[in-house]
C-alpha positions as CSV (number, residue, x, y, z in Angstrom):
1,X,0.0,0.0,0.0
2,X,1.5,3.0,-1.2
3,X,0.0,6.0,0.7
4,X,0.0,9.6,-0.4
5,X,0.0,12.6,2.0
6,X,-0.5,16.3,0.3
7,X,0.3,18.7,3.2
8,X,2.6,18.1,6.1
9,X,1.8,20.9,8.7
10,X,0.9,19.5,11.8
11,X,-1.9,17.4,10.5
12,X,-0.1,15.9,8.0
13,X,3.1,15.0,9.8
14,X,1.0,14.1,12.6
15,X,-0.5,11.3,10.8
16,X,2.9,10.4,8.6
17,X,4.6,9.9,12.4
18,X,1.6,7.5,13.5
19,X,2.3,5.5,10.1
20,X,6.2,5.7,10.5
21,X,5.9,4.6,14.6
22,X,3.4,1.9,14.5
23,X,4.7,-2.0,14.2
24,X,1.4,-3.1,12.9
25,X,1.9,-0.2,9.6
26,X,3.9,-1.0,6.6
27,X,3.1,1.6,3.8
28,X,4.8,3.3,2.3
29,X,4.4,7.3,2.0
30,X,5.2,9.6,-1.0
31,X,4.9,13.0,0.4
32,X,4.4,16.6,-0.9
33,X,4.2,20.2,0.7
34,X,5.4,23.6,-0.7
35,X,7.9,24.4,2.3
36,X,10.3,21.2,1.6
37,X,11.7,21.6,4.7
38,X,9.3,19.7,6.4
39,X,8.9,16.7,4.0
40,X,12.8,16.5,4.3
41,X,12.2,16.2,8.2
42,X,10.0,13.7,7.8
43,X,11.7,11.9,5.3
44,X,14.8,11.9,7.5
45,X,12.8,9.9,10.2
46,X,12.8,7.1,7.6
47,X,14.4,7.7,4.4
48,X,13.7,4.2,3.2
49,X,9.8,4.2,3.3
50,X,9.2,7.9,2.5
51,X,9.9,9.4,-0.8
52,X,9.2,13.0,-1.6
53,X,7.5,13.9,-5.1
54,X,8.2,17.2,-6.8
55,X,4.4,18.0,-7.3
56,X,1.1,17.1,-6.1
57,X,-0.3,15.4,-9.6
58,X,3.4,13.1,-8.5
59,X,1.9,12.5,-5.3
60,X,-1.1,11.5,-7.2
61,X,0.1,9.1,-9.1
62,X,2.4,7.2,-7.1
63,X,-0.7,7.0,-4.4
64,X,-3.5,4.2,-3.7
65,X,-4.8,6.8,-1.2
66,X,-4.3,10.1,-1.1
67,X,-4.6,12.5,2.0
68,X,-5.3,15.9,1.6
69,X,-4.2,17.8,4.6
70,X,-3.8,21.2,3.5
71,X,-6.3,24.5,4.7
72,X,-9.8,24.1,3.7
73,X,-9.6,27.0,1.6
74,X,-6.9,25.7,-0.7
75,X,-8.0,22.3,-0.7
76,X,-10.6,22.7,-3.9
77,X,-8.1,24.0,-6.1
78,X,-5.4,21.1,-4.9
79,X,-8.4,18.5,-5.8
80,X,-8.4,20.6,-9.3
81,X,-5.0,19.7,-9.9
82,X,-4.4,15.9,-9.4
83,X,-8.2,15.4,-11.0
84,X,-7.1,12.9,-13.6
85,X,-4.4,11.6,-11.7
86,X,-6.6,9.9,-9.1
87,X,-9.5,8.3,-10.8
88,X,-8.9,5.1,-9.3
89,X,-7.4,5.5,-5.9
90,X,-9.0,7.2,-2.8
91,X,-9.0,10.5,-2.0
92,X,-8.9,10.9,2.2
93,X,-9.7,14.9,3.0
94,X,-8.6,16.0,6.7
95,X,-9.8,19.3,6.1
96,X,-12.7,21.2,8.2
97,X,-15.8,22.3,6.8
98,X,-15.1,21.4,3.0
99,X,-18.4,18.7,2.5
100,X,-18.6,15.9,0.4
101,X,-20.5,17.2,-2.3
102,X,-17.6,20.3,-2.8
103,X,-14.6,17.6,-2.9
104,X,-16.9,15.6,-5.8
105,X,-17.4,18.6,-7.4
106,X,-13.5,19.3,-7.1
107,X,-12.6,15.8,-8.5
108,X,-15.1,14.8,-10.7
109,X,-16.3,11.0,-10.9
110,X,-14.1,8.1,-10.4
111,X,-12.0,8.1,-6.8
112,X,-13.6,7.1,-3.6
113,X,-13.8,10.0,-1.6
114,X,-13.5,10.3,2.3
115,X,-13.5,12.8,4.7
116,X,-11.6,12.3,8.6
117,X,-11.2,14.0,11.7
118,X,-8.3,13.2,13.3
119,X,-6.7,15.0,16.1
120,X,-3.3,15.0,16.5
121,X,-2.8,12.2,19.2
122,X,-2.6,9.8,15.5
123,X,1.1,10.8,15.9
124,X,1.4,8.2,19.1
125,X,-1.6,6.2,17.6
126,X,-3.9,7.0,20.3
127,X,-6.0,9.3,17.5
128,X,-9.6,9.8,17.4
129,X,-10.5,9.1,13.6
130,X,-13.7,9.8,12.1
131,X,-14.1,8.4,9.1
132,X,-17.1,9.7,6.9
133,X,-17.6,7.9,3.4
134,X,-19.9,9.0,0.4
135,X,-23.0,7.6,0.1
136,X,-22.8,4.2,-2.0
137,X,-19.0,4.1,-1.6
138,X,-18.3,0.8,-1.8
139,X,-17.8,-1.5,1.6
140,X,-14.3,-2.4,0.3
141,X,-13.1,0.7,-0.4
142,X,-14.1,1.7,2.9
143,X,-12.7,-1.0,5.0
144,X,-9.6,-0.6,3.4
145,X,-9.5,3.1,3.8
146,X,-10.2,2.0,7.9
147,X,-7.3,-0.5,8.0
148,X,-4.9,2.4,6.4
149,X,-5.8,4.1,9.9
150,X,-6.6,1.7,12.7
151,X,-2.9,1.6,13.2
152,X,-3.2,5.4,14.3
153,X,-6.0,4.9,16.8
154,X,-9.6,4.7,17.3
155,X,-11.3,4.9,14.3
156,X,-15.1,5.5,14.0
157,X,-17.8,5.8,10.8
158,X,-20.0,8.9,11.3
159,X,-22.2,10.5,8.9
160,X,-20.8,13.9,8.0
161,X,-23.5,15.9,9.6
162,X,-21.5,14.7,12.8
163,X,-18.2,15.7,11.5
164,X,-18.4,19.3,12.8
165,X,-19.1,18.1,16.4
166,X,-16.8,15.5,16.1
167,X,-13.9,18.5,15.1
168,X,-15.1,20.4,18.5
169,X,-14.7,17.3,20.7
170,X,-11.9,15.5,19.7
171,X,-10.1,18.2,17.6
172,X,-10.1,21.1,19.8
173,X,-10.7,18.8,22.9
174,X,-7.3,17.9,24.1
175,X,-6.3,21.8,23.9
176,X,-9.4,22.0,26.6
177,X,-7.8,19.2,28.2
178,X,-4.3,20.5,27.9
179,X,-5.9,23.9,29.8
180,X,-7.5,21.5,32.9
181,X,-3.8,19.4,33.3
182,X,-2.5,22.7,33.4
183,X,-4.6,23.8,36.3
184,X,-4.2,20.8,38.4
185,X,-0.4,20.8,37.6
186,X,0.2,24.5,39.2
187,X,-2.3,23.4,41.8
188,X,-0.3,20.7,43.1
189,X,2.8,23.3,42.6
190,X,0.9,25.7,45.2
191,X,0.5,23.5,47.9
192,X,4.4,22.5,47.5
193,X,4.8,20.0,44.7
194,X,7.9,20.3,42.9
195,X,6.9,20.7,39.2
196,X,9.0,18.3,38.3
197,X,7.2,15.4,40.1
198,X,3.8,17.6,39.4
199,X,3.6,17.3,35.7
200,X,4.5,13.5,35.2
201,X,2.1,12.7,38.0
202,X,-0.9,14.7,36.3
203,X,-0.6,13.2,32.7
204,X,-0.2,9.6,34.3
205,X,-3.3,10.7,36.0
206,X,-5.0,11.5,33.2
207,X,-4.0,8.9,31.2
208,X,-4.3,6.2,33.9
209,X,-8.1,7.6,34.3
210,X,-9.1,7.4,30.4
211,X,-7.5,3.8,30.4
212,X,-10.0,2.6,33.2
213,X,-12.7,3.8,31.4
214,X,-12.1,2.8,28.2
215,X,-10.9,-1.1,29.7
216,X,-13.5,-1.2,32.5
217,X,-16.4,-0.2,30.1
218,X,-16.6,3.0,33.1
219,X,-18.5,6.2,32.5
220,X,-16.7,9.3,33.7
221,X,-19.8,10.0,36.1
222,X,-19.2,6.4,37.4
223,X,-15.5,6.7,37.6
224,X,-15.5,10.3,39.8
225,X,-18.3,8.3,42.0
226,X,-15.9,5.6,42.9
227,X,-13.4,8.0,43.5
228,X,-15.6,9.9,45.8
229,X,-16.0,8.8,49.2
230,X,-18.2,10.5,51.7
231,X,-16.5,14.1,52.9
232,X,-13.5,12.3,51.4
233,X,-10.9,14.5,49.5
234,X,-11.8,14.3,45.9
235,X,-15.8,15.2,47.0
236,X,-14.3,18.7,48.3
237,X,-12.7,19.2,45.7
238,X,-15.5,18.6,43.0
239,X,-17.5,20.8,44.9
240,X,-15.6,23.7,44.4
241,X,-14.8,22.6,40.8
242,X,-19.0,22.6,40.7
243,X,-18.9,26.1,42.5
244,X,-17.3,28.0,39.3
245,X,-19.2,26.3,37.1
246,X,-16.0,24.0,35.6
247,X,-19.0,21.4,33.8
248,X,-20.9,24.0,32.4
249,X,-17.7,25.4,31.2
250,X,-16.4,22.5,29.1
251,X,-19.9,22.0,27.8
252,X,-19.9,25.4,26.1
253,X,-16.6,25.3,25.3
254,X,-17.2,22.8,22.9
255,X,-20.3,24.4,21.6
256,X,-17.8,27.3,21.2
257,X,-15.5,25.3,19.2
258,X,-18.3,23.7,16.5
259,X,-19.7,26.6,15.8
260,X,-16.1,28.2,14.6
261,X,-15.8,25.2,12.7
262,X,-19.2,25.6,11.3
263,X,-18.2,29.5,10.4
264,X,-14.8,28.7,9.0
């Protein structure tokens, strides 16, 4: 499998990394980007399963799927270019906001055409990936479009009208996330913590809490009520996290974040 990626900004890199890192992943990627600083980067991670092409119609070419990982407002006129080129590959779109309908239009008939939301954790492969086909696309060319990027993570099939909300959870959600670790970090540093034990301790936290859940089949509600005994410690301080509002703050955050996404 010869994979294609147009665009290697954080996206893009993000997901040539999770290909390049994983033991269960052997494609091959032919890369392009305008600054060719960062496909020679890449390619010096792995110079023997990475080669760079001089244009995107290359990239094209030498693909059986192509990503497109470049800003949704340049992404119709990159379509434009490699249309003949791709006509019976897949064509994988990462970018926000551009539907469907607009990459068809952009391509014309002949490649399977996807859209994903990733978020950037694809580059440890513990991404959130939803995939979003055409209607009718074929089962085949879907499943193998999902086994091009299981290695990178989770990977879910959504309709497209979900892809929005999707983009305000899972894309913009780990910056949220980033913003609470933060808090509890310099809170541990104010009542005497050395930072240097701090940090480690809250993203083993963090990460030790989303493994029970996902393992234990555990709903976060069900997870802080285990951890909650009566006038215990973490009870106090849920309170006062309940006090400011901290719930109702996440839950508009991400409202705040789909409807950018929507106005983009």
């Amino acid at each position: 499998m010869r994979i294609g990626v147009v665009g290697t900004g954080n996206m893009g890199s993000a997901l040539v990394k999770g290909w390049l890192r994983s033991s269960e992943s052997d494609v091959a990627l032919v890369l392009y980007d305008q600054d060719s600083e960062r496909t020679d980067v890449l390619r010096g991670i792995s110079p023997e399963r990475i080669e760079v092409a001089p244009t995107v119609r290359d990239t094209a070419a030498r693909s059986d799927v192509l990503f497109v990982s470049v800003k949704p407002q340049e992404l119709e006129s990159v379509l434009a270019g490699v249309r003949d080129e791709s006509s019976d590959g897949k064509v994988v779109s990462t970018a926000a906001g551009v539907t469907l309908p607009r990459i068809r239009a952009a391509l014309g008939s002949g490649p399977a055409v996807f859209r994903i939301m990733p978020n950037l954790a694809v580059s440890v492969g513990e991404g959130v990936i939803a995939l979003a086909p055409e209607e009718k696309t074929a089962p085949g060319a879907t499943e193998a479009v999902k086994a091009v990027l299981r290695p990178l993570g989770v990977v879910e099939l959504v309709p497209e009208q979900y892809l929005d909300v999707v983009t305000g959870l899972t894309g913009s959600g780990p910056g949220m996330l980033a913003l609470a670790l933060e808090g509890l970090e310099d809170g541990a540093v104010h009542c005497g913590l050395p930072r240097a034990l701090a940090r480690p301790f809250a993203l083993q936290m963090a990460l030790g809490a989303a493994r029970m859940m996902i393992e234990e089949g555990v709903s976060p509600a069900e997870l802080k009520d285990r951890v909650a005994s009566p006038a215990g410690t973490t009870i106090f301080g849920v309170a006062e996290l309940e006090d400011h509002g901290v719930r109702g703050a996440f839950l508009r955050a991400v409202g705040a974040a789909v409807d950018r996404g929507q106005s983009l």
